[in-house]
VEXRO-778445 format. One line per field, with one value per atom (N, C-alpha, C): residue in three letters; x, y, z; residue number from 1; atom name. Coordinates in steps of 0.001 Angstrom, whole numbers, m for minus. Example, Ala and Ser with C-alpha at 12.3 -4.5 7.8 and 13.67 -1.06 7.14 Angstrom:
res: [ALA|ALA|ALA|SER|SER|SER]
X: [13190|12300|13200|12850|13670|12900]
Y: [m5690|m4500|m3300|m2250|m1060|30]
Z: [7800|7800|7800|7080|7140|7870]
n: [1|1|1|2|2|2]
atom: [N|CA|C|N|CA|C]
This chain:
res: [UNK|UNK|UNK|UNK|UNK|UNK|UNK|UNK|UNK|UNK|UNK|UNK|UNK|UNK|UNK|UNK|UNK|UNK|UNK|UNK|UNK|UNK|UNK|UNK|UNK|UNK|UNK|UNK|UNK|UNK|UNK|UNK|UNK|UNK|UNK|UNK|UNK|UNK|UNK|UNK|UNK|UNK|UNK|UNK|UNK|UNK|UNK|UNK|UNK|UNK|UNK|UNK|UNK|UNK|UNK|UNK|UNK|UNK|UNK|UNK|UNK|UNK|UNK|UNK|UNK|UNK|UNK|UNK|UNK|UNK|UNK|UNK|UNK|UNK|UNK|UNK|UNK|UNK|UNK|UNK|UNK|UNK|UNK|UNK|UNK|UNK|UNK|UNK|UNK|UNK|UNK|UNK|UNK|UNK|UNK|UNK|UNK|UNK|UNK|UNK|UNK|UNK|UNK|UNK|UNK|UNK|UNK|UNK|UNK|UNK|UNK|UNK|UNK|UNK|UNK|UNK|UNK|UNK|UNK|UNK|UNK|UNK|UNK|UNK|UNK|UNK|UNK|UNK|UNK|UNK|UNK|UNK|UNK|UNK|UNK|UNK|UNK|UNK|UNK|UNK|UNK|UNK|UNK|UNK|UNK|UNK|UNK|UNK|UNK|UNK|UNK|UNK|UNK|UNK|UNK|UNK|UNK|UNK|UNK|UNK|UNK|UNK|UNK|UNK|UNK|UNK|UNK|UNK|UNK|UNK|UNK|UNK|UNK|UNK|UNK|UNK|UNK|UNK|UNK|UNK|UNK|UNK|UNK|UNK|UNK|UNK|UNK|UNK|UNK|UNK|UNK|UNK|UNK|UNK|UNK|UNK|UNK|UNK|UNK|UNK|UNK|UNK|UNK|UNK|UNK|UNK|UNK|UNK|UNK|UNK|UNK|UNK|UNK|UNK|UNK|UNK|UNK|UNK|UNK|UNK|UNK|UNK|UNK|UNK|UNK|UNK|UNK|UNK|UNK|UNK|UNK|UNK|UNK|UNK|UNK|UNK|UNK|UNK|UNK|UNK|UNK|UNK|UNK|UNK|UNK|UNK|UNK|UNK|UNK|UNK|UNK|UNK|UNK|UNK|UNK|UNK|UNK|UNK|UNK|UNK|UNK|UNK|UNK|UNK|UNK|UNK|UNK|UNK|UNK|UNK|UNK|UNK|UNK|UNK|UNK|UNK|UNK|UNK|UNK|UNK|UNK|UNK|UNK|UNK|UNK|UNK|UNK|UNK|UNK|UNK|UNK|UNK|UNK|UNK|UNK|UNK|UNK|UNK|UNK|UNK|UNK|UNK|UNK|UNK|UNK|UNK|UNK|UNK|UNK|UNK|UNK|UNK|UNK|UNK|UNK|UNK|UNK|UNK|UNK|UNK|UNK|UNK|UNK|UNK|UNK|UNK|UNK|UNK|UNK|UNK|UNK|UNK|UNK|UNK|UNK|UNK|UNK|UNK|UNK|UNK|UNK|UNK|UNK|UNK|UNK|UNK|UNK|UNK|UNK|UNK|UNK|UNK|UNK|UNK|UNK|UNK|UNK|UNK|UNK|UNK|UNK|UNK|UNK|UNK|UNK|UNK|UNK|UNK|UNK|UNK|UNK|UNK|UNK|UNK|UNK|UNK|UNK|UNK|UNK|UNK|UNK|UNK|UNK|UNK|UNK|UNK|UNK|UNK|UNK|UNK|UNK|UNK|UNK|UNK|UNK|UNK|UNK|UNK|UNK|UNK|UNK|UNK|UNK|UNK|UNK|UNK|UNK|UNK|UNK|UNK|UNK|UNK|UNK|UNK|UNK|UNK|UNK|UNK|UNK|UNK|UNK|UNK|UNK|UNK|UNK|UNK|UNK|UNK|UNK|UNK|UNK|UNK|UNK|UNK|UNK|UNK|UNK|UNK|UNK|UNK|UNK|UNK|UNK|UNK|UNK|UNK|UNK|UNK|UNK|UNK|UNK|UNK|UNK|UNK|UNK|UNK|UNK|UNK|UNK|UNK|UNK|UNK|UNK|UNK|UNK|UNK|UNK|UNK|UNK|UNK|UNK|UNK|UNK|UNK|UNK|UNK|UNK|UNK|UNK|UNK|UNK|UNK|UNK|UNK|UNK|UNK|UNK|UNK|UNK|UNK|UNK|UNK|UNK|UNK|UNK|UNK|UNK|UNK|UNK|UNK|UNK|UNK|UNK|UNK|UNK|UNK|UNK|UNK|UNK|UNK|UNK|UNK|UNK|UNK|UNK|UNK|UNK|UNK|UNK|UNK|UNK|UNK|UNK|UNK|UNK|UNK|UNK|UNK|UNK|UNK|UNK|UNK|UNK|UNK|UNK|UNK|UNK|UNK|UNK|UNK|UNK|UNK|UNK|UNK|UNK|UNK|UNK|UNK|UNK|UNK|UNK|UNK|UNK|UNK|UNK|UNK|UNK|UNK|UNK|UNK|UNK|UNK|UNK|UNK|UNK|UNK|UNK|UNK|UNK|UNK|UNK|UNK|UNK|UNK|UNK|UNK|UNK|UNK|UNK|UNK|UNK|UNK|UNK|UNK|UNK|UNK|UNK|UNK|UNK|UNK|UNK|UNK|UNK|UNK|UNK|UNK|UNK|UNK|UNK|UNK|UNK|UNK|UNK|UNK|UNK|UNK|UNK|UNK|UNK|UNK|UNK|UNK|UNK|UNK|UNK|UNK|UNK|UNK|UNK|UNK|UNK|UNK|UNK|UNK|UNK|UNK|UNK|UNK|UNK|UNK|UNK|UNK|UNK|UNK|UNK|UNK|UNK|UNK|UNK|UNK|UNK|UNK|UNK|UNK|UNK|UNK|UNK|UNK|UNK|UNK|UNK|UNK|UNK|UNK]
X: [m5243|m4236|m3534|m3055|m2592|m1478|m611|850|1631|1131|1769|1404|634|4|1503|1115|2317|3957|4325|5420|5792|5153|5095|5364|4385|4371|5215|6330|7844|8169|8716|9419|9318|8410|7925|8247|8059|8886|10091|10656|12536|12782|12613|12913|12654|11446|11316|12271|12692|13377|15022|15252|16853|16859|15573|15744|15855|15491|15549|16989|17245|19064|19702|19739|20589|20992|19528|19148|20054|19866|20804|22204|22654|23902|24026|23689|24484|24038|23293|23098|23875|24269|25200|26568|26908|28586|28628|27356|27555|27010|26821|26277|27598|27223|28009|28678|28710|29299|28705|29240|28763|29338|28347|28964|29229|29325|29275|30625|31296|32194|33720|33567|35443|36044|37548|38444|39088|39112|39833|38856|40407|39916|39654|39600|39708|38459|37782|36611|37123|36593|37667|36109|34995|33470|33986|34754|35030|36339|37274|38080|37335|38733|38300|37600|37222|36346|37224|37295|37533|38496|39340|40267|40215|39892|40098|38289|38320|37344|37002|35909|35525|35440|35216|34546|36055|37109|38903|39411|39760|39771|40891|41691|42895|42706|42855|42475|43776|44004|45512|44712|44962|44428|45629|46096|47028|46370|47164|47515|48106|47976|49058|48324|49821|49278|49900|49205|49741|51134|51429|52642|54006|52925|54552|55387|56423|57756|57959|57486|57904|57073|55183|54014|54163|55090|55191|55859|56920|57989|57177|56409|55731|54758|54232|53072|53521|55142|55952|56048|56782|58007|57437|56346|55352|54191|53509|52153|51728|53190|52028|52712|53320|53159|52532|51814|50663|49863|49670|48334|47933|49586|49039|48847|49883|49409|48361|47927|46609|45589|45540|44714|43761|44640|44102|43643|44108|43870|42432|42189|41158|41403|42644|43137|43367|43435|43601|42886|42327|41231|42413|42033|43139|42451|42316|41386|42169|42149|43342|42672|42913|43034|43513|43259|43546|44623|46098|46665|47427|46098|47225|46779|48881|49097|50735|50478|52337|52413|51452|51665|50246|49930|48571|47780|48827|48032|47239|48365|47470|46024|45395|44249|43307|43840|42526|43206|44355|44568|43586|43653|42612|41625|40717|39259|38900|39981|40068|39723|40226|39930|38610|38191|36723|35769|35958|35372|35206|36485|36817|36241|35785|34932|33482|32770|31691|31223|32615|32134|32616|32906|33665|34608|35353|36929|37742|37560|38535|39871|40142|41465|41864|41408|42281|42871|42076|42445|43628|43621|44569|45904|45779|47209|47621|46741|47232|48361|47498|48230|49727|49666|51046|51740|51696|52169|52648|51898|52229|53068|53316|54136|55466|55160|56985|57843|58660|59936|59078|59483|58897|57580|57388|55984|55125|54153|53518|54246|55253|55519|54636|53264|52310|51615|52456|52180|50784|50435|49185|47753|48124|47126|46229|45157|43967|43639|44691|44487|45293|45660|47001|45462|44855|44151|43097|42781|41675|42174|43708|43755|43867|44228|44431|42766|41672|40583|40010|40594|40465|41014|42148|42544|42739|41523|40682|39859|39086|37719|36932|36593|35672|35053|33908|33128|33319|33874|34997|33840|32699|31602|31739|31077|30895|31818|33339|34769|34966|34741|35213|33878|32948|32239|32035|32552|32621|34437|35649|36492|36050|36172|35950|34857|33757|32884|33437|35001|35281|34110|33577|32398|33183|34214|34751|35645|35689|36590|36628|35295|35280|35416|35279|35745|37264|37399|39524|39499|38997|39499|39330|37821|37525|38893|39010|40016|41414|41530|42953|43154|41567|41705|41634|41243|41232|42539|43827|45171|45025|44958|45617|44933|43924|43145|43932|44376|44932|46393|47354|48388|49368|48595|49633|49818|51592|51983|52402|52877|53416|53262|53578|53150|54319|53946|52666|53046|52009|51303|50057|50553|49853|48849|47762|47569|46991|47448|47053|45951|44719|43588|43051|43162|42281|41882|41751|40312|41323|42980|43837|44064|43557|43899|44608|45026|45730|46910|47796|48872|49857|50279|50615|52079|51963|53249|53645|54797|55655|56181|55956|56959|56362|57358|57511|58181|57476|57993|58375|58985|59292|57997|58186|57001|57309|58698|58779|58133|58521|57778|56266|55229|53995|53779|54798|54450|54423|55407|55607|54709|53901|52655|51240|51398|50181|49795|51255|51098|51050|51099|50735|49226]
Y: [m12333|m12939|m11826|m12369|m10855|m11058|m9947|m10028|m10978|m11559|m13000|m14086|m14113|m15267|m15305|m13877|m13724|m13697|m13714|m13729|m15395|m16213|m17389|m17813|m17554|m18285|m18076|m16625|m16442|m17016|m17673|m18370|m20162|m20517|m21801|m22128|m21117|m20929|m20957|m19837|m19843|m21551|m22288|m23503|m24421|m24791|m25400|m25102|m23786|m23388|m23903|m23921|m24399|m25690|m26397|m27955|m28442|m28027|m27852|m27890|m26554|m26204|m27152|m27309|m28627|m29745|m30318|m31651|m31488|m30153|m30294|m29947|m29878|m29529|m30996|m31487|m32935|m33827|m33731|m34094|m33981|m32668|m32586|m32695|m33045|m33814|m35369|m36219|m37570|m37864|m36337|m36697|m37139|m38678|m39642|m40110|m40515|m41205|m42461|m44117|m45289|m45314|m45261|m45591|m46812|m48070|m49429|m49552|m48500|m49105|m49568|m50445|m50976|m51582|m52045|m53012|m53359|m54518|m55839|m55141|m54935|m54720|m53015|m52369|m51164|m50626|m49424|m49211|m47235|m47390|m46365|m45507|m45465|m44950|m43114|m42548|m41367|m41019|m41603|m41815|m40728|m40447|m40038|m40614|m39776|m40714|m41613|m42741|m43547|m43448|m43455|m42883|m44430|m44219|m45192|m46035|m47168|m47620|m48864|m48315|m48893|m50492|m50962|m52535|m53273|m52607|m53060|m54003|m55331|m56387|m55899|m54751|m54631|m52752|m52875|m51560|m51288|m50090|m49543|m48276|m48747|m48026|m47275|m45685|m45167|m44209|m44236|m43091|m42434|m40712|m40108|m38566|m38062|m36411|m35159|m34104|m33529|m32329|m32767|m32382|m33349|m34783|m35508|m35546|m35505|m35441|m36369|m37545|m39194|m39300|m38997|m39009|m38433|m36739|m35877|m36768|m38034|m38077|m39129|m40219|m41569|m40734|m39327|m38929|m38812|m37809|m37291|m39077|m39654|m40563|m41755|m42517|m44069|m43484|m42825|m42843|m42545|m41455|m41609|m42832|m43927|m45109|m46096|m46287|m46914|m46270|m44907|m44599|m44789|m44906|m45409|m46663|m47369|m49114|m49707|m49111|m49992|m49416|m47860|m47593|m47263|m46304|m46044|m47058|m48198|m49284|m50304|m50199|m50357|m52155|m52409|m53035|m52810|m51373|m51267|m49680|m50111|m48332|m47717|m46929|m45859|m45208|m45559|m44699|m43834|m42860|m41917|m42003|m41975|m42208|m41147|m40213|m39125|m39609|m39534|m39782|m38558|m37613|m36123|m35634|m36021|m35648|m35067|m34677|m34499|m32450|m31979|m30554|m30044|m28850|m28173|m27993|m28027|m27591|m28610|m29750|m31273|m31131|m31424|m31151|m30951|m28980|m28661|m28501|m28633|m29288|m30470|m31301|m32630|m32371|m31570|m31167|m30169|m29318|m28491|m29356|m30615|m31779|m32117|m31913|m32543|m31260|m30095|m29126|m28936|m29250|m29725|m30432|m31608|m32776|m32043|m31323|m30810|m30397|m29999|m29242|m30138|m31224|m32159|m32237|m31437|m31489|m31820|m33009|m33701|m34404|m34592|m35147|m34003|m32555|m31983|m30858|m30839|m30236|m31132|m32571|m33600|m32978|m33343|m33032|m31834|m30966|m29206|m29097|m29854|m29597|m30021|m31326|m32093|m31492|m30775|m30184|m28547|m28117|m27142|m27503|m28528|m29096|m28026|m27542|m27072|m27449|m27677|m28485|m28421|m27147|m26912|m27189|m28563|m28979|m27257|m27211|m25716|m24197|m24362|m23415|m22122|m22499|m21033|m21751|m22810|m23263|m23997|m24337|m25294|m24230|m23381|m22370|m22200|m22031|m21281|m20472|m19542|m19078|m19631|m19929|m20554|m21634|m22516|m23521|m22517|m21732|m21028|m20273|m19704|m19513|m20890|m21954|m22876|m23283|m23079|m22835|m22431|m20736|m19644|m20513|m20716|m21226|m22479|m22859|m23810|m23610|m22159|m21309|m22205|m22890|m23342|m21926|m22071|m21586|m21272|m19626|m19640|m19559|m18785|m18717|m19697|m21164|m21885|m23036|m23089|m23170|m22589|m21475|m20549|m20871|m21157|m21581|m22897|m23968|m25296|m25437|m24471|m24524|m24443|m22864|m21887|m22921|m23333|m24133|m25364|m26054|m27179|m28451|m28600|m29095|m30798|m30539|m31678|m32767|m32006|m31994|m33885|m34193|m35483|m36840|m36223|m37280|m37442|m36597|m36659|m37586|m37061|m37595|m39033|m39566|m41113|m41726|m41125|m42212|m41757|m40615|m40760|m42440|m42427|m43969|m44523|m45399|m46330|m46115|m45380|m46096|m46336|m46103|m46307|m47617|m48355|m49352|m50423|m49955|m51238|m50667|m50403|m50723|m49799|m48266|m47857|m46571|m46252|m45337|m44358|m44339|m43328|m43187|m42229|m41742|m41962|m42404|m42964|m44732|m44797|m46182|m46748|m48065|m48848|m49989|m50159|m51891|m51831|m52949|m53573|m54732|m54939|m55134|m56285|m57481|m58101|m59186|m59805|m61236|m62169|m62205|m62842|m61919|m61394|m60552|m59243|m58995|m57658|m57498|m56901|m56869|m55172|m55357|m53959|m53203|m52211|m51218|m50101|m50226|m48832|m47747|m46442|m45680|m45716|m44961|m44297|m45484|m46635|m47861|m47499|m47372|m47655|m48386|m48252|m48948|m50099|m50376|m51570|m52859|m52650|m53216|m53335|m52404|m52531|m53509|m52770|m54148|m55070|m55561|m57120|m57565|m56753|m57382|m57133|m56258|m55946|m57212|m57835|m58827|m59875|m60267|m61854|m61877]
Z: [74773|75650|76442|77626|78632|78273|78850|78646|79300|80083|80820|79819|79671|78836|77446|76945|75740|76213|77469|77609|77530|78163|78565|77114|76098|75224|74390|74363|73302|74331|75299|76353|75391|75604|74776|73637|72565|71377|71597|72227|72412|72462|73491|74065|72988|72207|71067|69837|69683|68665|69312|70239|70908|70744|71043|71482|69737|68683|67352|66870|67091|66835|67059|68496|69154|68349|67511|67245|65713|65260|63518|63909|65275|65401|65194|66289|66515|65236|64753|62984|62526|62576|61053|61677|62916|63500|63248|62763|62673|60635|60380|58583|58245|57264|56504|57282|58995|59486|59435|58992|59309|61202|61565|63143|63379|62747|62625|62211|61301|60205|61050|61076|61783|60883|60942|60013|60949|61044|61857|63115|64528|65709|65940|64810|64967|64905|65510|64808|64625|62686|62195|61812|62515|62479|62254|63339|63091|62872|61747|61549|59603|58786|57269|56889|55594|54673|53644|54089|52894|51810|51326|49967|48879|48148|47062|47434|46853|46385|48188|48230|49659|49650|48901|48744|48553|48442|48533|49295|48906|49898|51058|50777|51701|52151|53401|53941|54443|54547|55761|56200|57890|58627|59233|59141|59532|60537|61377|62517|62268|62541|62471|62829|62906|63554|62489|62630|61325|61560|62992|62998|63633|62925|63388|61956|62198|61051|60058|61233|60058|59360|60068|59179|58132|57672|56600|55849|56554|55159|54455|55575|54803|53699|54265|53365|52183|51889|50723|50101|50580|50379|50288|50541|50441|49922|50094|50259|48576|48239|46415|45599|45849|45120|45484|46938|47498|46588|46437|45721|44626|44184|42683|41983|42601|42425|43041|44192|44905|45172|45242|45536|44480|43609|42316|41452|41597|41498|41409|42757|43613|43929|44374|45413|46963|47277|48624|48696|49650|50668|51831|52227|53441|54047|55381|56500|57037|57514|58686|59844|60709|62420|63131|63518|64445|65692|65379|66693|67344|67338|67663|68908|69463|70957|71004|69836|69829|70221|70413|70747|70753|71417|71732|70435|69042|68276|67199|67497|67505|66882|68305|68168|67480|67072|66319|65025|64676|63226|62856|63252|63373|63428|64065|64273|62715|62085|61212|59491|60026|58127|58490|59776|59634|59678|59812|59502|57671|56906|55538|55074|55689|55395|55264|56421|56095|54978|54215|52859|51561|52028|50752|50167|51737|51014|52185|52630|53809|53078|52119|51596|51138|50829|50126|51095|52504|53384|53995|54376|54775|53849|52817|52024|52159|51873|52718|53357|54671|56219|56305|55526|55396|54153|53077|52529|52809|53960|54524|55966|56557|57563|57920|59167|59426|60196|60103|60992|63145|63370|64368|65064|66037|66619|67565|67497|67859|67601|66636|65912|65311|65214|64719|63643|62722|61482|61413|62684|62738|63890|64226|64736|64136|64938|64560|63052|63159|62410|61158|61302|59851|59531|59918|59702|59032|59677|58747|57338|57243|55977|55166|55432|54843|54089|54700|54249|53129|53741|52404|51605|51245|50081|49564|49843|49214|49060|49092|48582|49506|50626|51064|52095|52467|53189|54517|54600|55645|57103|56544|58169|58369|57771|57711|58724|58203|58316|59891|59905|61550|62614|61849|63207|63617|62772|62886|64029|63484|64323|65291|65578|67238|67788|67168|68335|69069|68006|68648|67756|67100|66981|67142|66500|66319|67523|68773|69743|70118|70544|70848|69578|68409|67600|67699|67786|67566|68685|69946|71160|71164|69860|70209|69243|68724|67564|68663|69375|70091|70742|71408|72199|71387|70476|69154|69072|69134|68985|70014|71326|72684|72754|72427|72533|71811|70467|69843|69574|70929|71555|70218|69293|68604|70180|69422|71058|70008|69034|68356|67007|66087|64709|63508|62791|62312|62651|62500|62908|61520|61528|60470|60794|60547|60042|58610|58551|56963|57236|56662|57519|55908|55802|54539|55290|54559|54913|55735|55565|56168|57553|57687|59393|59701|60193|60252|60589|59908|60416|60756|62232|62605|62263|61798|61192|61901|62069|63018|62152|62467|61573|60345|59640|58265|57072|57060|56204|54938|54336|53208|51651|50643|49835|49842|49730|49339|50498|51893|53072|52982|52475|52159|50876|50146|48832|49454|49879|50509|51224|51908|52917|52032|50991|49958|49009|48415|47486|47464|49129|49843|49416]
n: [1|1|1|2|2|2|3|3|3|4|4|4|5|5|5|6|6|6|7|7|7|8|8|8|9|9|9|10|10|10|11|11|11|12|12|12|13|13|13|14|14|14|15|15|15|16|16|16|17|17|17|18|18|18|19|19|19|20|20|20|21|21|21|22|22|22|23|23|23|24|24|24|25|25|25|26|26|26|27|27|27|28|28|28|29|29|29|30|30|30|31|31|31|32|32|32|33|33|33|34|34|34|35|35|35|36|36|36|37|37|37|38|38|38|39|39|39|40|40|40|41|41|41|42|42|42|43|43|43|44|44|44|45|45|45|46|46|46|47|47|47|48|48|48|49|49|49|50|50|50|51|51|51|52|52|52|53|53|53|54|54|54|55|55|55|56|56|56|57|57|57|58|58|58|59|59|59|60|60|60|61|61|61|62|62|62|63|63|63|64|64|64|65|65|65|66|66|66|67|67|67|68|68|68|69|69|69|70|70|70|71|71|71|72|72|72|73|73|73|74|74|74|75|75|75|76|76|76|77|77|77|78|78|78|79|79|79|80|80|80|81|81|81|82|82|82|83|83|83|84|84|84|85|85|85|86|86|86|87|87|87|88|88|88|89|89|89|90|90|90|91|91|91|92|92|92|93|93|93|94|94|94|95|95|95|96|96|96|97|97|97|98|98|98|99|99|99|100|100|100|101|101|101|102|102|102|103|103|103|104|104|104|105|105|105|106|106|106|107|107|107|108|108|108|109|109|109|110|110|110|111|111|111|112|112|112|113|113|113|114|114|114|115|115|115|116|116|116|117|117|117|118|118|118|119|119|119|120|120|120|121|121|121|122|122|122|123|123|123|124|124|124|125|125|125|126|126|126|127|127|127|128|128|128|129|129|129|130|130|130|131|131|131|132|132|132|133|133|133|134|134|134|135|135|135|136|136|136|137|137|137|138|138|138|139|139|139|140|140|140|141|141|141|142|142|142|143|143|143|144|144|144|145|145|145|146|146|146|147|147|147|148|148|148|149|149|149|150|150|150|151|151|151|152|152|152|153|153|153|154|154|154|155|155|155|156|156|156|157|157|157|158|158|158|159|159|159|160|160|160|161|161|161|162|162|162|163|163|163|164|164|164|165|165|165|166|166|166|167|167|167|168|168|168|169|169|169|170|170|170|171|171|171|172|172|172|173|173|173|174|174|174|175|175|175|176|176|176|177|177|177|178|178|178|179|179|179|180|180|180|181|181|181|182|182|182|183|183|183|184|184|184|185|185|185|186|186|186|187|187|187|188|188|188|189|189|189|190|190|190|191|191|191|192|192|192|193|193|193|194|194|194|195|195|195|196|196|196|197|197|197|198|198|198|199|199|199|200|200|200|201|201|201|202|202|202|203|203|203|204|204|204|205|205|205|206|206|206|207|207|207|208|208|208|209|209|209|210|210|210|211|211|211|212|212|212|213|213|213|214|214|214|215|215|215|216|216|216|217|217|217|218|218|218]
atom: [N|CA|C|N|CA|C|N|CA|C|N|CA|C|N|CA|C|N|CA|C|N|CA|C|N|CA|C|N|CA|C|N|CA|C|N|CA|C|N|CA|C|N|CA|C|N|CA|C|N|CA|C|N|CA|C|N|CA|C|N|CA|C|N|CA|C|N|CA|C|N|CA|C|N|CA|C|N|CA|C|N|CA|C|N|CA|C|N|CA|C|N|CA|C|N|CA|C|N|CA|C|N|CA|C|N|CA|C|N|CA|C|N|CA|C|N|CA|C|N|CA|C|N|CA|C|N|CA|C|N|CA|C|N|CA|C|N|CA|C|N|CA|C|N|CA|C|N|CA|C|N|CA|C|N|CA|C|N|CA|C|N|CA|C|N|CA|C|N|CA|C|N|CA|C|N|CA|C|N|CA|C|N|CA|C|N|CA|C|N|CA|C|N|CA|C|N|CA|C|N|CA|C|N|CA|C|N|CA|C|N|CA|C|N|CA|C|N|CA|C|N|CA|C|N|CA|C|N|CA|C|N|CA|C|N|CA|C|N|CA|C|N|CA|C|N|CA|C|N|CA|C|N|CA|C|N|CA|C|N|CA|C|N|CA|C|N|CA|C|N|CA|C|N|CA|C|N|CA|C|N|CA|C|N|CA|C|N|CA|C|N|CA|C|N|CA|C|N|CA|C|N|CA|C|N|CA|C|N|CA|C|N|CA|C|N|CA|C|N|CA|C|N|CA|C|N|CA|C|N|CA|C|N|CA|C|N|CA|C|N|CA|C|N|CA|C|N|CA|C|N|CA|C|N|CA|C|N|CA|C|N|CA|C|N|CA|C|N|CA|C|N|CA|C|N|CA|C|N|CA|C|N|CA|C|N|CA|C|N|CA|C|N|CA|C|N|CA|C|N|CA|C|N|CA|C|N|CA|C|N|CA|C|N|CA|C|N|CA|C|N|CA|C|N|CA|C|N|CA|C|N|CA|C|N|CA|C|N|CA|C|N|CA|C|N|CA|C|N|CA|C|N|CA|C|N|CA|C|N|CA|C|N|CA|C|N|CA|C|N|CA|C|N|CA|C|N|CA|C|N|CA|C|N|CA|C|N|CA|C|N|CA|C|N|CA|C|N|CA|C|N|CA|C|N|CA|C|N|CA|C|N|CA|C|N|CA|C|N|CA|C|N|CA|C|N|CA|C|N|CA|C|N|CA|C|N|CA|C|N|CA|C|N|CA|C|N|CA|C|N|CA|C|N|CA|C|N|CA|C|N|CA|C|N|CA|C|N|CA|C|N|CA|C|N|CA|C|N|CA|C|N|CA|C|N|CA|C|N|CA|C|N|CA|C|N|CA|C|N|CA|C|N|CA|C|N|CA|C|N|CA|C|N|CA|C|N|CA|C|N|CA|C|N|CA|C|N|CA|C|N|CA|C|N|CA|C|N|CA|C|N|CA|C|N|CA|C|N|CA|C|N|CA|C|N|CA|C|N|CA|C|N|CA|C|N|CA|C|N|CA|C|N|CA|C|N|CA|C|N|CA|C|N|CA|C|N|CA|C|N|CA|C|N|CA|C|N|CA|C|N|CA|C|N|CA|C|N|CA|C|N|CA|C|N|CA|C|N|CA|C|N|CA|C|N|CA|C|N|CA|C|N|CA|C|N|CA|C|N|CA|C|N|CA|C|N|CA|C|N|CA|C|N|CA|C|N|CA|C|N|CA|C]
């Protein structure tokens, strides 16, 4: 073979080997997604994975951003006696919903639990973020880099971790669930529905438990 012949043909290779790459990138941005999966009018497809027991006649689908304030207090202040009467339970499931527009760093906080998720730890990165919460919206606390130590210390797989950030891999899922609130009319954080075989019903703010009981035990 001449040297044209052989240039042509690492040319051919390169292109087969890219068109390859490509195909396990975008693979592994939709692995364990049901793209089907909705509750009520919502479709929560790239929304978390699931918390509590999936087959749960009562779902709460929350919005929220990981530097809104009220989301930190419902997270502190409702969310671990929901978890423990219903969810733990396996009366009620909890999707999260990406509604982050409250500052630049929004964003890739949000893109950062699903980099977490890659490795099987999207709830423990979620609680992280909100347990690491600071008063101040784009304060430093939710940067780049703060998200990547938050990583480290959770021993996950920081190459792994930094090249799933910096690439953005995650950019357009956040952005689909941004519209999924804007679609079903939530404007601000946090935001609820409570989703069972009787229909759905929509929640403002940082409710209280006792308000969920009351719509849990109908």
């Amino acid at each position: 073979m001449n040297k044209k012949g052989v240039i042509i043909g690492v040319i051919i290779v390169a292109i087969i080997v890219g068109i390859i790459a490509s195909y396990s990138s975008t693979s592994l941005e939709t692995v364990n997604l049901d793209m089907g999966r909705t509750h009520g009018s919502i479709s929560t497809a790239m929304g978390s994975p699931i918390l509590g027991d999936p087959s749960a006649p009562i779902t709460i689908v929350e919005f929220g951003d990981y530097q809104c304030h009220q989301c930190n207090n419902w997270f502190h202040n409702t969310k671990p006696a929901i978890t423990r009467d219903y969810i733990e339970t396996g009366k009620v499931n909890l999707v999260f919903v990406d509604l982050a527009f409250l500052g630049k760093d929004s964003p890739k906080a949000a893109q950062s639990s699903y980099c977490a998720e890659d490795q099987g730890m999207y709830w423990e990165y979620h609680d992280l973020l909100y347990n690491s919460q600071e008063p101040k919206i784009d304060g430093g606390w939710a940067n780049s880099e703060r998200l990547k130590a938050f990583a480290f210390s959770l021993g996950l797989d920081m190459e792994l971790f930094e090249s799933c950030l910096d690439s953005e891999k995650y950019s357009k899922r956040v952005q689909y669930n941004i519209q999924q609130a804007r679609e079903n009319g939530v404007s601000g954080t946090p935001g609820f529905f409570i989703v069972s075989s009787n229909g759905q019903q929509q929640l403002s703010g940082a409710q209280p438990f006792s308000v969920f009981k009351q719509i849990l035990d109908l």
